[in-house]
C-alpha positions in Angstrom: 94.0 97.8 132.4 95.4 95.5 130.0 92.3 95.5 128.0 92.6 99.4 127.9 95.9 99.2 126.1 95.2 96.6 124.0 92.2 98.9 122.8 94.8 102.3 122.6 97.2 100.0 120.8 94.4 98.6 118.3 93.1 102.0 117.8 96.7 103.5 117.2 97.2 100.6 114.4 94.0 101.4 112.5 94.6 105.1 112.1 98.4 104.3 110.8 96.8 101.6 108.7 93.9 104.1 107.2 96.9 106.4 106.3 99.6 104.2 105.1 96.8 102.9 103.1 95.0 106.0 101.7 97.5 108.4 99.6 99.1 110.9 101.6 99.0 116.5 102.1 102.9 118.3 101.4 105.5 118.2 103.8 106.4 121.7 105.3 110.0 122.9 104.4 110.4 124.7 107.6 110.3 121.0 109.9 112.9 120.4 112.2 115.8 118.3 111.5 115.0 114.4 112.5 118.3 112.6 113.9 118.6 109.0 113.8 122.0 108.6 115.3 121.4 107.9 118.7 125.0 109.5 120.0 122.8 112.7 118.6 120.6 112.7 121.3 122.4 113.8 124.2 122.8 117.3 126.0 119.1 118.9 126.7 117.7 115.2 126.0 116.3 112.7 128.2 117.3 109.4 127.5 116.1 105.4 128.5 117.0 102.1 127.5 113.5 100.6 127.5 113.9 97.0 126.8 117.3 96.5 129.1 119.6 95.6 126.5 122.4 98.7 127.3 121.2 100.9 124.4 119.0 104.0 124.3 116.0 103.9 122.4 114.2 106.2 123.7 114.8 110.4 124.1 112.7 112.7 124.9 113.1 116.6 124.8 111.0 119.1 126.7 110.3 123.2 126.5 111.4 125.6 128.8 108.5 125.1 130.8 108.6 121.1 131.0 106.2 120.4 128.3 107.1 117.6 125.7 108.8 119.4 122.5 110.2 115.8 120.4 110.2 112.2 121.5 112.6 109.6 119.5 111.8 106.0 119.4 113.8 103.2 118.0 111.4 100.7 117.9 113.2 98.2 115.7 116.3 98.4 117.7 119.1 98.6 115.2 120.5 101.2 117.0 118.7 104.5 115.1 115.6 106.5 115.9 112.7 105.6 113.6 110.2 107.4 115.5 109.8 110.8 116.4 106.7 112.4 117.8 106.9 116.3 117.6 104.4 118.3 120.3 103.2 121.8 120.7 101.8 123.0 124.2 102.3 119.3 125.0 99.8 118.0 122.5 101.0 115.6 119.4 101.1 118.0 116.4 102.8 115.4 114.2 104.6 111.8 114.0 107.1 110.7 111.4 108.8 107.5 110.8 111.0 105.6 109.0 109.3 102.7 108.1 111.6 100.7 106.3 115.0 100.9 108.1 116.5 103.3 105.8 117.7 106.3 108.2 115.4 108.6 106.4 111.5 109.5 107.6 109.4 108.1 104.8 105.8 108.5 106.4 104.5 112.0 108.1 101.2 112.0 110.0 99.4 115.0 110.8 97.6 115.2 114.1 94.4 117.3 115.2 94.4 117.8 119.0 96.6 115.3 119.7 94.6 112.4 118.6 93.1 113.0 115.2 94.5 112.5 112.2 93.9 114.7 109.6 96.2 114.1 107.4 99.5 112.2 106.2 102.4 111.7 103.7 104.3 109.3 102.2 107.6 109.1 100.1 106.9 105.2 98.2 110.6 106.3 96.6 112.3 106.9 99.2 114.2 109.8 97.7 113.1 111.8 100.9 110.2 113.9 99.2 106.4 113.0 99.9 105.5 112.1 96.8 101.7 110.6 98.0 99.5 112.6 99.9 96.2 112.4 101.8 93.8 115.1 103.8 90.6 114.1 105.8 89.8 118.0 106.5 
């Protein structure tokens, strides 16, 4: 078992690595808007505090018909999302982060059925445009 995460997690480093490396297709004007404030994340959200230190850092929104819709990670635990995995009939469409701490998403990766990428963008400003962009359709 622990050999099959290890694996997942390996595998799950290489593709962000392959597109943080390679330059980045255009964001899509009509995404939803990310929150990073975790006070945000409250009616209609499920929440957790998965390392036990008394704050969330984890949400997670579901559909009408109980299917994942946005999950919200804060992985660096500072206290804002940096995170967020969007789905569409329950399979990973997309994943954004901020990468560097700065409240604002900075890297957008594209997913084919769920565990593909095809694609992937990255603001290297940080002015919160996508200013490098890569395709591998």
């Amino acid at each position: 078992m622990e050999t099959t995460k290890a694996f997942v997690r390996f595998i799950f480093v290489v593709l962000l690595s392959a597109v943080l490396t390679a330059g980045l297709a255009s964001a899509q004007e009509d995404e939803p808007k990310v929150y990073f404030e975790i006070e945000r994340y409250s009616t209609g959200w499920i929440t957790s505090d998965t390392n036990g230190d008394g704050h969330i850092d984890y949400a997670l929104k579901l559909t009408d018909r109980l299917q994942k819709e946005l999950e919200a990670m804060d992985f660096s635990h500072d206290g804002y999302m940096d995170n967020f995995y969007y789905y569409e009939n329950d399979v990973l469409v997309r994943h954004e982060l901020d990468t560097n701490g700065n409240q604002q998403v900075d890297l957008w990766v594209f997913m084919h059925r769920g565990v593909h990428v095809k694609g992937g963008e990255r603001d290297t400003n940080h002015d919160g445009e996508a200013d490098l962009f890569r395709s591998y359709e």
